[in-house]
N, CA, C and O atoms as a Tinker XYZ file with bonds, in Angstrom:
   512  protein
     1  N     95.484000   11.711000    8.762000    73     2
     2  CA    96.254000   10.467000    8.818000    64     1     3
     3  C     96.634000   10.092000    7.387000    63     2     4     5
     4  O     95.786000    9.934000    6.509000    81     3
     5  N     98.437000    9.907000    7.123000    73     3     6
     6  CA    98.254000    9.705000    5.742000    64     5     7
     7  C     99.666000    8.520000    5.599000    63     6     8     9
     8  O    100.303000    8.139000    4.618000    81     7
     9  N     99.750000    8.226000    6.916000    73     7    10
    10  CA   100.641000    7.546000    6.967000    64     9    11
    11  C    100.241000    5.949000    6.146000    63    10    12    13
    12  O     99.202000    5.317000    6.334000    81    11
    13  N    101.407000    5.539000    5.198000    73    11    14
    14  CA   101.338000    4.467000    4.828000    64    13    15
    15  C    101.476000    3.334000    5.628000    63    14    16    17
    16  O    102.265000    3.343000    6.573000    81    15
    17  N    100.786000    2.343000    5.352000    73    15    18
    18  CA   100.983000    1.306000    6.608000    64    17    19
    19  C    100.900000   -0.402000    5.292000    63    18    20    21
    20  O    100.131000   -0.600000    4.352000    81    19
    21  N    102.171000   -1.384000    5.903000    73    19    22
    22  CA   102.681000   -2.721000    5.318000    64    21    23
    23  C    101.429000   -3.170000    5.627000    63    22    24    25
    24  O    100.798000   -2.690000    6.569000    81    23
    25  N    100.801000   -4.463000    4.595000    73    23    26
    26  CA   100.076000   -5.113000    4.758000    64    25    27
    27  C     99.983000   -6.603000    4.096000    63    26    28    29
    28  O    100.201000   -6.622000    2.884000    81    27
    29  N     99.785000   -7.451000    4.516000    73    27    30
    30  CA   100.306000   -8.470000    3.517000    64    29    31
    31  C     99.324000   -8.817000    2.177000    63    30    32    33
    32  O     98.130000   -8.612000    1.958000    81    31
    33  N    100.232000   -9.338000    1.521000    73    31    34
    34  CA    99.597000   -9.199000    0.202000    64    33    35
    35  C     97.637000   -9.964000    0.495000    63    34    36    37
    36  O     96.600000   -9.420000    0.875000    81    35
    37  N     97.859000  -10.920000    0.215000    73    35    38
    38  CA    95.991000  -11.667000    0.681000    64    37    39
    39  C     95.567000  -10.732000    1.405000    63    38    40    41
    40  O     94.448000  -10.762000    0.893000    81    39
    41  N     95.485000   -9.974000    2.106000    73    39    42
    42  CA    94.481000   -9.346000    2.724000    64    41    43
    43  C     94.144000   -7.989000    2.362000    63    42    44    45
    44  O     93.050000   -7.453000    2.538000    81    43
    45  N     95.187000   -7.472000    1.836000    73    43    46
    46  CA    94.761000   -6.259000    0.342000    64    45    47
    47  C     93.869000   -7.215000   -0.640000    63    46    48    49
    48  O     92.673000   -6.963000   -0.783000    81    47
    49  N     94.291000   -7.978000   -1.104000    73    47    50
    50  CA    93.853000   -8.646000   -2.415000    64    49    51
    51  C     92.176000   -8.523000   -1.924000    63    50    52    53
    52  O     91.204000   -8.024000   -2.491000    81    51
    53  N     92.338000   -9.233000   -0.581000    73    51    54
    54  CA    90.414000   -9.402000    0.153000    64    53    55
    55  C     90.078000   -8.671000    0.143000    63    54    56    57
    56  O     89.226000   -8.418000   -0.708000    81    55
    57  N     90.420000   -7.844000    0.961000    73    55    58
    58  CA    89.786000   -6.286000    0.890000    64    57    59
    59  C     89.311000   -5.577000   -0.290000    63    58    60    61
    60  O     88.212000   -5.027000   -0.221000    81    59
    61  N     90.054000   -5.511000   -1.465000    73    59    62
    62  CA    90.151000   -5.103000   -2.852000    64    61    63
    63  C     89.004000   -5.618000   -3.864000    63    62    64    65
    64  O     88.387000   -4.939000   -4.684000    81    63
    65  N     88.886000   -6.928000   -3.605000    73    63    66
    66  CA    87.850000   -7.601000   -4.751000    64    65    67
    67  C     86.836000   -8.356000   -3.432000    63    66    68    69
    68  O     85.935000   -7.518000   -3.382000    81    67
    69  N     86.560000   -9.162000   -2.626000    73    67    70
    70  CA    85.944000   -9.452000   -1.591000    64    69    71
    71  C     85.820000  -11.086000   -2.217000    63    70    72    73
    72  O     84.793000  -11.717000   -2.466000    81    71
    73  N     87.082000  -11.456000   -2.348000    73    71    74
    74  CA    87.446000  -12.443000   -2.788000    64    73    75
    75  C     88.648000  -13.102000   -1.468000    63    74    76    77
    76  O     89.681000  -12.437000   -1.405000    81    75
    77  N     88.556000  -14.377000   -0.416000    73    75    78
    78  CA    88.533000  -14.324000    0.234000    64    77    79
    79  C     90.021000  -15.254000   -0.145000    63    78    80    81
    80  O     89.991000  -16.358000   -0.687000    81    79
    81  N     91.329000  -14.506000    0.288000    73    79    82
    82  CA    92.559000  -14.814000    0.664000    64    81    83
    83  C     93.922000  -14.684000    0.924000    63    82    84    85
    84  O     95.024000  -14.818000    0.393000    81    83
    85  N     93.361000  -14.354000    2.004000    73    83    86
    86  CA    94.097000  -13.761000    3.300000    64    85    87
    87  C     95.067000  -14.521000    4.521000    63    86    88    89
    88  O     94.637000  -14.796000    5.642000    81    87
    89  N     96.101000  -14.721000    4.168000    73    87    90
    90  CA    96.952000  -15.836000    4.548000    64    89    91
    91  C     96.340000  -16.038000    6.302000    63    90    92    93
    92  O     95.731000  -16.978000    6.811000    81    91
    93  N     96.840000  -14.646000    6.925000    73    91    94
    94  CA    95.765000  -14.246000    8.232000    64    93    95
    95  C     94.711000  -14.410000    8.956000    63    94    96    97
    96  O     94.502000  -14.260000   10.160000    81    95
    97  N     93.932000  -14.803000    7.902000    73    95    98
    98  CA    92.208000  -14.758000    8.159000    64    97    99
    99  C     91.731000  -13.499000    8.054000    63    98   100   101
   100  O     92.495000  -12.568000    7.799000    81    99
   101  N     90.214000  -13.294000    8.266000    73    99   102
   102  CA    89.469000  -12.222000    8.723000    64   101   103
   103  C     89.782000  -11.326000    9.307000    63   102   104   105
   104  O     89.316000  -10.231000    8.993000    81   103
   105  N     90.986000  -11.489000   10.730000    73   103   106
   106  CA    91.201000  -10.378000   11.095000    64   105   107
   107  C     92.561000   -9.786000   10.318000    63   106   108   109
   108  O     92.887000   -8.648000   10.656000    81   107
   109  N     93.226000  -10.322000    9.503000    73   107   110
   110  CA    93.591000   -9.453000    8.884000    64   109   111
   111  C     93.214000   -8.507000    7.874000    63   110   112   113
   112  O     93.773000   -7.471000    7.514000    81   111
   113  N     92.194000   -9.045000    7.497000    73   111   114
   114  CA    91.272000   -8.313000    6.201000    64   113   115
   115  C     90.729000   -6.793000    7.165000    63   114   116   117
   116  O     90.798000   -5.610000    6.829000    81   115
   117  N     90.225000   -7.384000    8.373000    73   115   118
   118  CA    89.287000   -5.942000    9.311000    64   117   119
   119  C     90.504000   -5.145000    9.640000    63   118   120   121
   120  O     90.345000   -3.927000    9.559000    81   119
   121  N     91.963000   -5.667000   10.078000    73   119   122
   122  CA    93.020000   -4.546000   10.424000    64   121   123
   123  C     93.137000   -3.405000    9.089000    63   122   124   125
   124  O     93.427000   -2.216000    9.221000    81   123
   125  N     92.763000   -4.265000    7.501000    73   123   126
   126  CA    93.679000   -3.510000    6.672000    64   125   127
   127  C     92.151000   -2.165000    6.375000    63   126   128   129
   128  O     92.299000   -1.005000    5.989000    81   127
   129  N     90.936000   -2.803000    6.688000    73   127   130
   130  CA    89.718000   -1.887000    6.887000    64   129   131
   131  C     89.634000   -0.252000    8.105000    63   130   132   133
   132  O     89.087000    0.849000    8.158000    81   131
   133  N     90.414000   -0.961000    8.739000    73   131   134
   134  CA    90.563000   -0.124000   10.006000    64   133   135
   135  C     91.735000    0.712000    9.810000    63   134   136   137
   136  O     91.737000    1.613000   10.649000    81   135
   137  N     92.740000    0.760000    9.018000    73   135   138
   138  CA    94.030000    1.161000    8.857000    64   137   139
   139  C     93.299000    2.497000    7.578000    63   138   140   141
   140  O     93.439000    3.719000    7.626000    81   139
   141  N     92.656000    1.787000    6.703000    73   139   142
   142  CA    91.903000    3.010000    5.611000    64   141   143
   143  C     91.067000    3.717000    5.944000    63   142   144   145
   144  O     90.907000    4.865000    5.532000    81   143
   145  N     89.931000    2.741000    7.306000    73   143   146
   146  CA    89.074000    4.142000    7.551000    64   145   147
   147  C     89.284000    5.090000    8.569000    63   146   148   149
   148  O     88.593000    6.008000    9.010000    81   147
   149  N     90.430000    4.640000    8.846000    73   147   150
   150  CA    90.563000    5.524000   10.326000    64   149   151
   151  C     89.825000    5.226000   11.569000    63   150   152   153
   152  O     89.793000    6.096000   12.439000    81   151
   153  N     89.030000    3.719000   11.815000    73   151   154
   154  CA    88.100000    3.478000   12.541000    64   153   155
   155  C     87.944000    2.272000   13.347000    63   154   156   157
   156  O     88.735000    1.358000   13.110000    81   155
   157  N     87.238000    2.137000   14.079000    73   155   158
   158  CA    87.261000    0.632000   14.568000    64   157   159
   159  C     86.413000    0.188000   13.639000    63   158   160   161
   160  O     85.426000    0.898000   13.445000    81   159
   161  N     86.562000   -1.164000   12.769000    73   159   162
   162  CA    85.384000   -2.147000   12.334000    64   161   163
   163  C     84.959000   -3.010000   13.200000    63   162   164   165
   164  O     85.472000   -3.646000   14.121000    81   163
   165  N     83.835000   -2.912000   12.698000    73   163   166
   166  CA    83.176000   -4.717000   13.404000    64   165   167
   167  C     82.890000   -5.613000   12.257000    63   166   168   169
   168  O     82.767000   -5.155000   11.121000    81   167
   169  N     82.798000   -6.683000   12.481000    73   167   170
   170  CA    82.590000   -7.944000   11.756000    64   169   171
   171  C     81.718000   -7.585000   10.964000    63   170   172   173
   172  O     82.184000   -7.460000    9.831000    81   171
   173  N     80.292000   -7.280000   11.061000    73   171   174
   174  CA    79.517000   -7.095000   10.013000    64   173   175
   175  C     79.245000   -5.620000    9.116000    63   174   176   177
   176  O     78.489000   -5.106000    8.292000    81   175
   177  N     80.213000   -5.424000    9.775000    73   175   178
   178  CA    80.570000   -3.999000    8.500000    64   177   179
   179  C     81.473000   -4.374000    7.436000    63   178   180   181
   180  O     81.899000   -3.609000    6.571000    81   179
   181  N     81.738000   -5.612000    7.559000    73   179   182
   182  CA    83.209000   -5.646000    6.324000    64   181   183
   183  C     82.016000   -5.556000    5.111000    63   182   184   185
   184  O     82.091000   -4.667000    4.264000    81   183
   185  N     80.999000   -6.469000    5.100000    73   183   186
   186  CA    80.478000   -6.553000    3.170000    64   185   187
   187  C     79.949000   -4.771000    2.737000    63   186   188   189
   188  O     80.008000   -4.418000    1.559000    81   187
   189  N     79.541000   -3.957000    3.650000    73   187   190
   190  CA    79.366000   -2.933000    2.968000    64   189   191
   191  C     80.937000   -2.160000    2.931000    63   190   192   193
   192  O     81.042000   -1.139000    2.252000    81   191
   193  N     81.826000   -2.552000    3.487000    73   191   194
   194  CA    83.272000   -2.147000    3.258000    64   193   195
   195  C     83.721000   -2.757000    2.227000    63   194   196   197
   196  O     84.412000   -2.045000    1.498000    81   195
   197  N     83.561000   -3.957000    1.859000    73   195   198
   198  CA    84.014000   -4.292000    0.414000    64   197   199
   199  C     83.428000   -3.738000   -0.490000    63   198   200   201
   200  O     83.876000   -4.047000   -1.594000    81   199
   201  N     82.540000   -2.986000   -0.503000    73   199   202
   202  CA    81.914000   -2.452000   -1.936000    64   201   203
   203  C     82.234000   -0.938000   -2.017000    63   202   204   205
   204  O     82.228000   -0.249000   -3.038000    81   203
   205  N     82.512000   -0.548000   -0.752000    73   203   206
   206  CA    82.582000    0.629000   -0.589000    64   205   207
   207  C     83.750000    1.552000   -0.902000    63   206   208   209
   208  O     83.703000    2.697000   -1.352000    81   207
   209  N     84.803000    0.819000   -0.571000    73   207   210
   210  CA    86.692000    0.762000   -0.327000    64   209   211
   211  C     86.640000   -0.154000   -1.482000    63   210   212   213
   212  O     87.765000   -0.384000   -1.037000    81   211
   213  N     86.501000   -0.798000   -2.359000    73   211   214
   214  CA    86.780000   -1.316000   -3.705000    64   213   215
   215  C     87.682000   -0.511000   -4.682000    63   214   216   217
   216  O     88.813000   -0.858000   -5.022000    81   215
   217  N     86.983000    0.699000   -5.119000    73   215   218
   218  CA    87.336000    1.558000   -5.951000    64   217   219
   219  C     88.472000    2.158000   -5.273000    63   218   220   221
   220  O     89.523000    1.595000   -5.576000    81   219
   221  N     88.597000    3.087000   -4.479000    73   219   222
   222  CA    89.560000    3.435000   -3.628000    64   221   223
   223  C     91.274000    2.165000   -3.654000    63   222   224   225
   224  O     92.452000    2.509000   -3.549000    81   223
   225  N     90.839000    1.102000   -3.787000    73   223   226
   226  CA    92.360000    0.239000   -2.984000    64   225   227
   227  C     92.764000   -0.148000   -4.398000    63   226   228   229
   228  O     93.945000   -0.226000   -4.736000    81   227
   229  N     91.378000   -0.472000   -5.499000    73   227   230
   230  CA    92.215000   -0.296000   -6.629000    64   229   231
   231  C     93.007000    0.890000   -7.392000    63   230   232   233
   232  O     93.959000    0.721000   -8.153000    81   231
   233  N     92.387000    2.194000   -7.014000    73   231   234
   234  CA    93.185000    3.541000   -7.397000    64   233   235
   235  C     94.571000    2.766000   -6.692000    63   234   236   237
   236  O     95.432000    2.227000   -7.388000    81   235
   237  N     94.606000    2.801000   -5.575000    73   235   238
   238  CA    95.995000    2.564000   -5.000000    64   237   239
   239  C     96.583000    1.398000   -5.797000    63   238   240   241
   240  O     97.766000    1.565000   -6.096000    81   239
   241  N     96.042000    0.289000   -6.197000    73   239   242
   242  CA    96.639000   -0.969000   -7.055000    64   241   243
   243  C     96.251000   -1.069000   -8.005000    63   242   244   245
   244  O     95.968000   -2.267000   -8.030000    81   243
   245  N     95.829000   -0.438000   -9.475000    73   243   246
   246  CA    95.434000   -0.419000  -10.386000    64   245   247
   247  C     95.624000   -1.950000  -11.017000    63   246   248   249
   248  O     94.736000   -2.494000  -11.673000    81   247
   249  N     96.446000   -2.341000  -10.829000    73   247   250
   250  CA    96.632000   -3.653000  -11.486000    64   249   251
   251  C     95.733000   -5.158000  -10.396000    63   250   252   253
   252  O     95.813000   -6.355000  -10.672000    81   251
   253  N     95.118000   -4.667000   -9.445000    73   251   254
   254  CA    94.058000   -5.769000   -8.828000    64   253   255
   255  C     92.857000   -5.834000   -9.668000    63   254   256   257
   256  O     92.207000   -6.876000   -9.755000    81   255
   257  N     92.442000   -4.431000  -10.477000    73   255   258
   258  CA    91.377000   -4.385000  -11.198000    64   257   259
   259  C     91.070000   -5.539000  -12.433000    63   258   260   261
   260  O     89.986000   -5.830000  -12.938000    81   259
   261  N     92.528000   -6.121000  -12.748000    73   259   262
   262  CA    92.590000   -6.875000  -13.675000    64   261   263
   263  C     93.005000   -8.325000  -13.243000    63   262   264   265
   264  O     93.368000   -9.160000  -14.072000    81   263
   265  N     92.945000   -8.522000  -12.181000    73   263   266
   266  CA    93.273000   -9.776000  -11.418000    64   265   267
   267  C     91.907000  -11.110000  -11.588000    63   266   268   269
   268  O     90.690000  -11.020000  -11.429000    81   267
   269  N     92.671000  -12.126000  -11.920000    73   267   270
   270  CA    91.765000  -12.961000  -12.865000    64   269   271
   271  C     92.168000  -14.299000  -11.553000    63   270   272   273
   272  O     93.056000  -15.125000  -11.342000    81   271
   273  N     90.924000  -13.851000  -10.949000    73   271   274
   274  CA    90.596000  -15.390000  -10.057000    64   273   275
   275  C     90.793000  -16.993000  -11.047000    63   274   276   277
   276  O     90.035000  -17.199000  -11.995000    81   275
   277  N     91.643000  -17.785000  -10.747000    73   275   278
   278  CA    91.199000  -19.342000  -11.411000    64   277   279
   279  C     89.923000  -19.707000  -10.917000    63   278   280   281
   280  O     89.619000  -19.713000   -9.724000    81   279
   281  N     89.001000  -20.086000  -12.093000    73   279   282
   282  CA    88.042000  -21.033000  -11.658000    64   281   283
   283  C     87.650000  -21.931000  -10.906000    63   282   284   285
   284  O     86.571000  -22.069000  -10.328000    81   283
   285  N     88.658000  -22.617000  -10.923000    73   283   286
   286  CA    88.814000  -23.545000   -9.452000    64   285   287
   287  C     89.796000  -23.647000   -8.522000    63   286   288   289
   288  O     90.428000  -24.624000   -8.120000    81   287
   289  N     89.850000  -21.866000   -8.085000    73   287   290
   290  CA    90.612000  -21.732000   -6.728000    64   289   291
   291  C     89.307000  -22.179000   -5.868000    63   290   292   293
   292  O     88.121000  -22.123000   -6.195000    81   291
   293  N     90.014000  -22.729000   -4.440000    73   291   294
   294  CA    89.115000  -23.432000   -3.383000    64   293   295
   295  C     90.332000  -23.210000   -2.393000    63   294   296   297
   296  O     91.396000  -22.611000   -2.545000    81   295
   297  N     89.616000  -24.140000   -0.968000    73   295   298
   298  CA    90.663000  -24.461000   -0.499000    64   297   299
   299  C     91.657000  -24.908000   -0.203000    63   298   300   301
   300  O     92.162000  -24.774000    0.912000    81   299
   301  N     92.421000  -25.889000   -1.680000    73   299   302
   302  CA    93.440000  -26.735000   -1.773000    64   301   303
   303  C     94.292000  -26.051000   -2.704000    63   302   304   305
   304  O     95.359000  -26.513000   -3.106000    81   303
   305  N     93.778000  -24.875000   -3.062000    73   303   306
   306  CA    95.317000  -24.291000   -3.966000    64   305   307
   307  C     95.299000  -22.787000   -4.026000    63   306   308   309
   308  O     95.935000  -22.231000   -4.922000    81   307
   309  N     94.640000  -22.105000   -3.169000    73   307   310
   310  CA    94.121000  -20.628000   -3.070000    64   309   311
   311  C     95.881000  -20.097000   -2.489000    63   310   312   313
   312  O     96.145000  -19.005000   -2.992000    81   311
   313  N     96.783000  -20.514000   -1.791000    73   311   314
   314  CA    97.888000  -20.446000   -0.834000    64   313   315
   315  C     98.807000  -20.456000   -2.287000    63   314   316   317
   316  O     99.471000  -19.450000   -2.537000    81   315
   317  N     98.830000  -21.755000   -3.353000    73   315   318
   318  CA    99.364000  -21.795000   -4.753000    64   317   319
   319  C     99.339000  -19.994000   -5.254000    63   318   320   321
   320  O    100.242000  -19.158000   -5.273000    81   319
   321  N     98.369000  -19.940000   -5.497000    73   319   322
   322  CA    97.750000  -19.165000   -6.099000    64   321   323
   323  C     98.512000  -17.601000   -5.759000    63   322   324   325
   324  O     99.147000  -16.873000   -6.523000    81   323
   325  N     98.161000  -17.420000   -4.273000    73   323   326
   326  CA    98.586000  -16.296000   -3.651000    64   325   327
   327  C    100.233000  -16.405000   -3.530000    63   326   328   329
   328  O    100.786000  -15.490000   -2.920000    81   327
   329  N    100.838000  -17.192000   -3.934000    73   327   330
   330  CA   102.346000  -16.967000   -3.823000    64   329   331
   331  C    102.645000  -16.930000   -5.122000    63   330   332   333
   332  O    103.781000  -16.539000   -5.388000    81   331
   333  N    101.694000  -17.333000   -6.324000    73   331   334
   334  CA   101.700000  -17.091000   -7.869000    64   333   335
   335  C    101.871000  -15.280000   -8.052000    63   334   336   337
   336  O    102.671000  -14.596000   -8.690000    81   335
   337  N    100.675000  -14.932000   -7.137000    73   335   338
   338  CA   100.661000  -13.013000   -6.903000    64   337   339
   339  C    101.884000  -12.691000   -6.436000    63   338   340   341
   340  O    102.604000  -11.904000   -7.050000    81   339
   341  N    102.204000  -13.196000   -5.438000    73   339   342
   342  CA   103.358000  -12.534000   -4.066000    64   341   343
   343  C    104.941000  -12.190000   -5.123000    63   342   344   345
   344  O    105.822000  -11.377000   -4.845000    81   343
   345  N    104.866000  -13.245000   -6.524000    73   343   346
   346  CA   106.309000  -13.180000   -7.079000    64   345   347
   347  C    106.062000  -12.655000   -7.845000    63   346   348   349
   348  O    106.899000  -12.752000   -8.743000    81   347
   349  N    105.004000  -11.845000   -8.137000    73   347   350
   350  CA   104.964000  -10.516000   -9.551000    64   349   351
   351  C    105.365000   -9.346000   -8.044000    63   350   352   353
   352  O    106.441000   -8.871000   -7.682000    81   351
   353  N    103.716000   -9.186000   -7.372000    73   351   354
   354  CA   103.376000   -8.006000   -6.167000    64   353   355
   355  C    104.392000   -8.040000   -4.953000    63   354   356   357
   356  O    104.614000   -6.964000   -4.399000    81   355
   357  N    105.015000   -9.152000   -4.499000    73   355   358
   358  CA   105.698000   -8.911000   -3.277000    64   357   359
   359  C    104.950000   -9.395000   -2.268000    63   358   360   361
   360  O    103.751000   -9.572000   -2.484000    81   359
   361  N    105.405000   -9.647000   -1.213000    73   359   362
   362  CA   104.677000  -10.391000   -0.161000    64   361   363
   363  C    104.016000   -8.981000    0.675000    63   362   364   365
   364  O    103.501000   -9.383000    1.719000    81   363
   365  N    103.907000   -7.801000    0.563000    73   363   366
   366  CA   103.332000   -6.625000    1.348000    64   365   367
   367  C    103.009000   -5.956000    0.506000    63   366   368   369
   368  O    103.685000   -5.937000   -0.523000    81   367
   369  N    102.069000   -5.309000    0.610000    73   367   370
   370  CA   101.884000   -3.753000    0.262000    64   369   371
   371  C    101.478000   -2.474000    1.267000    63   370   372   373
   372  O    100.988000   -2.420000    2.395000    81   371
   373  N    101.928000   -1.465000    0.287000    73   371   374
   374  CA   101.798000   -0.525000    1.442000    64   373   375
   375  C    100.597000    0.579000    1.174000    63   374   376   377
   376  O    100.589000    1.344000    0.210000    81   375
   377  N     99.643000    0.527000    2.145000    73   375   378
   378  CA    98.241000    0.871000    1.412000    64   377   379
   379  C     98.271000    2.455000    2.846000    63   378   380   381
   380  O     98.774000    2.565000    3.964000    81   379
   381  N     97.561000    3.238000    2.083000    73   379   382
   382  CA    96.977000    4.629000    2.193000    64   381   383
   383  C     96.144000    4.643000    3.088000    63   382   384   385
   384  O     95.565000    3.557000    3.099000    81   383
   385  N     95.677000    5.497000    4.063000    73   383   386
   386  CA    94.030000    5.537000    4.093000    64   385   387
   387  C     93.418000    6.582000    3.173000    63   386   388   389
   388  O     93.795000    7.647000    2.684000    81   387
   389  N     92.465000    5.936000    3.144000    73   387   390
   390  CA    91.353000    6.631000    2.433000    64   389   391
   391  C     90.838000    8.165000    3.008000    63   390   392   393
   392  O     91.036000    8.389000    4.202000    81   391
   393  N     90.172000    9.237000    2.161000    73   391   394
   394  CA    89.867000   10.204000    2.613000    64   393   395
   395  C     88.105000    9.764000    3.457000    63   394   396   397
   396  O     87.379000    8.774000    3.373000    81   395
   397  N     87.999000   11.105000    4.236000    73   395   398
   398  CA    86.632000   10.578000    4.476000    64   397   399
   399  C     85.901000   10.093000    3.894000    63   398   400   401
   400  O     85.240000    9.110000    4.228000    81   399
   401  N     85.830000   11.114000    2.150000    73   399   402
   402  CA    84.460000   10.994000    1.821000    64   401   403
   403  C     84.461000    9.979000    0.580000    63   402   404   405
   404  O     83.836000    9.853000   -0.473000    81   403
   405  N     85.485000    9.329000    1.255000    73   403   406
   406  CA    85.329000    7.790000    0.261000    64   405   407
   407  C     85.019000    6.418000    0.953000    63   406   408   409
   408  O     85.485000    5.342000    0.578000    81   407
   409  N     84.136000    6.607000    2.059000    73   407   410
   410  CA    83.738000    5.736000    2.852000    64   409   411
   411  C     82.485000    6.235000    3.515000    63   410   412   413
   412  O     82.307000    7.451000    3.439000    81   411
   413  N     81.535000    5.483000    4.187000    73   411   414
   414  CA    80.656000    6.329000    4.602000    64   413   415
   415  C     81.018000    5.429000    6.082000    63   414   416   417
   416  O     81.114000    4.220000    6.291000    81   415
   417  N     81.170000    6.674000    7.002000    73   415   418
   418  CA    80.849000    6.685000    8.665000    64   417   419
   419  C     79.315000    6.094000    9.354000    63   418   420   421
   420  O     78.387000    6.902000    9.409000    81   419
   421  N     79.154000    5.026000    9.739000    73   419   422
   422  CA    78.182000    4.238000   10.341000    64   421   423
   423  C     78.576000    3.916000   11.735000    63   422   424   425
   424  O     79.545000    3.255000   12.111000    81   423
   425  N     77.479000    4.612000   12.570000    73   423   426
   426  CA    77.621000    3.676000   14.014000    64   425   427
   427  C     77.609000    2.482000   13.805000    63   426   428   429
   428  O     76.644000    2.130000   13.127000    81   427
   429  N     78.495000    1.451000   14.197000    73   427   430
   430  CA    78.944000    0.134000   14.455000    64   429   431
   431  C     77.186000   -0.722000   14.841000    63   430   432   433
   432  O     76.561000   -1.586000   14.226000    81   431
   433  N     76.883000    0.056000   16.154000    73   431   434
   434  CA    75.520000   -0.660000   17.157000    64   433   435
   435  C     74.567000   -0.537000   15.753000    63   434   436   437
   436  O     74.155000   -1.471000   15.064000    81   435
   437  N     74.302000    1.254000   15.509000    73   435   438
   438  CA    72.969000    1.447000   14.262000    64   437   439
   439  C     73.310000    1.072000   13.283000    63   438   440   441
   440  O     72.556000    1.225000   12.322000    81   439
   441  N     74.541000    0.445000   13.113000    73   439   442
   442  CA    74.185000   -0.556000   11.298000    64   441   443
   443  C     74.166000   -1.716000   11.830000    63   442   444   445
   444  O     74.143000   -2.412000   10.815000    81   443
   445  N     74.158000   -2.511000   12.799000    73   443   446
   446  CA    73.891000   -3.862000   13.552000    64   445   447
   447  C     72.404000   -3.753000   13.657000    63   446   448   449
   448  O     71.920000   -4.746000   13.113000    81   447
   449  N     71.545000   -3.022000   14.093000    73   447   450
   450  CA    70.353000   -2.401000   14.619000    64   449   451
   451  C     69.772000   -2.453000   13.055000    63   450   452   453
   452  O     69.080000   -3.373000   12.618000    81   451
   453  N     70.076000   -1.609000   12.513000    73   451   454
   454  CA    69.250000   -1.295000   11.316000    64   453   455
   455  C     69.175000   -2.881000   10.065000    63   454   456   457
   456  O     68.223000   -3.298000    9.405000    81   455
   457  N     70.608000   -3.396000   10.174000    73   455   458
   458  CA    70.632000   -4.750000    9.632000    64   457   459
   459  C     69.451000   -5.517000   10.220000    63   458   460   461
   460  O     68.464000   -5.738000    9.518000    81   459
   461  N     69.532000   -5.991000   11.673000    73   459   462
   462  CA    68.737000   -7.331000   12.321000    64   461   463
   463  C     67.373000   -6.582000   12.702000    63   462   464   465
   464  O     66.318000   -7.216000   12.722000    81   463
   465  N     67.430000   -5.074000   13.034000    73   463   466
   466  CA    65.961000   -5.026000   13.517000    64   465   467
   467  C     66.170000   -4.800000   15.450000    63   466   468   469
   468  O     66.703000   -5.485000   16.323000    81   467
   469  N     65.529000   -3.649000   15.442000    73   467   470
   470  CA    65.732000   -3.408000   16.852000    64   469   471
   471  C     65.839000   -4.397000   17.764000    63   470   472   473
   472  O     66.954000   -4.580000   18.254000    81   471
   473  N     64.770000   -5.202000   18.167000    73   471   474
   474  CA    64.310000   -5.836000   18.860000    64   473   475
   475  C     65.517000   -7.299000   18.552000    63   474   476   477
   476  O     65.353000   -8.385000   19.109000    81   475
   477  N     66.157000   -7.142000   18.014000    73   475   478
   478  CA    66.776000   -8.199000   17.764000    64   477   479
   479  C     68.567000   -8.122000   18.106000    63   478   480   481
   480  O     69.376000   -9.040000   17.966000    81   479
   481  N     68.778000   -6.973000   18.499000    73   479   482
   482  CA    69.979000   -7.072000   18.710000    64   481   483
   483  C     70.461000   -6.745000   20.680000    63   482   484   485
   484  O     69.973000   -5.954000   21.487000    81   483
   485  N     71.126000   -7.350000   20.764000    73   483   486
   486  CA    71.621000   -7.106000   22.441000    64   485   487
   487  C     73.265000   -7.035000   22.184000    63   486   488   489
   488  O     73.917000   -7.464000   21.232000    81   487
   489  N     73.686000   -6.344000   23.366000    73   487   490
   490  CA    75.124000   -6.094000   24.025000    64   489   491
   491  C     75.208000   -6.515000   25.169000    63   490   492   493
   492  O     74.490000   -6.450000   26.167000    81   491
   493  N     76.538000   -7.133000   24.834000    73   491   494
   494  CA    77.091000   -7.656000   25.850000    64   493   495
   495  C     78.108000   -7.066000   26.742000    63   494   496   497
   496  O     78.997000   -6.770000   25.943000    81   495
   497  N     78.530000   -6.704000   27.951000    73   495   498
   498  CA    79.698000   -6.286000   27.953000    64   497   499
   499  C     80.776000   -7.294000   28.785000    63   498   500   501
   500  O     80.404000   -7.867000   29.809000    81   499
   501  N     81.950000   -7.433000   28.325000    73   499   502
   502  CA    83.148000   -8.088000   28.828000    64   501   503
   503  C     83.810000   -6.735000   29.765000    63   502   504   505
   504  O     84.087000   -5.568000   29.488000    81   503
   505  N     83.876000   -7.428000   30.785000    73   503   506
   506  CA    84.925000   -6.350000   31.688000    64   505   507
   507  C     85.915000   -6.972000   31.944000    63   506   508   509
   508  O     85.734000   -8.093000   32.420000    81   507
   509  N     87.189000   -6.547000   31.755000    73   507   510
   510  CA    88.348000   -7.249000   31.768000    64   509   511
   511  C     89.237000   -6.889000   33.119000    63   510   512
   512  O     90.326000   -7.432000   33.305000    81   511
């Protein structure tokens, strides 16, 4: 899979530094996770995906490496901020996936399991 795929700018940026702003929310941050690893994510795989896919999305954006958060971005000017990026970067980028062995492959259930502890995790199933 080497097809390039549009993504909007905040949710590269999230993905990239694990710095959270993502016009989208969360699930845009897990689509642009799922688009690099070739995989389904779950929710609590993103923090070992931000450390993991870091290096990797900056090869692809060399210039995020040098991206200088304001001190007092929050939630009243983070949107400022990200349209401050969008008129250098563009409102998309178009990001790669990653090769395998720049990610490591985890069952979804056994890194849920191994996080909380056997005895502590249950499934549910939705039948639709």
């Amino acid at each position: 899979m080497s097809e390039t795929r549009q993504f909007e700018l905040g949710a590269v940026i999230s993905a990239a530094t694990g710095r959270f702003v993502a016009r989208k929310g969360m699930g845009a941050i897990q689509e642009v996770f799922e688009h690099i690893t070739g995989r389904s994510v779950w929710t609590h795989q993103l923090p070992r995906l931000f450390d993991e896919c870091q290096e990797s999305l900056n090869d692809q954006f060399p210039w995020m490496r040098d991206i200088v958060f304001p001190d007092d971005l929050d939630a009243t000017n983070w949107e400022r901020w990200l349209d401050e990026q969008a008129a250098i970067h563009g409102t998309t980028l178009g990001v790669k996936p990653l090769n395998a062995d720049q990610f490591t492959v985890v069952d979804p259930i056994q890194e849920l399991t191994d996080m909380m502890g056997p005895g502590d995790v249950s499934m549910v199933a939705i039948i639709i």
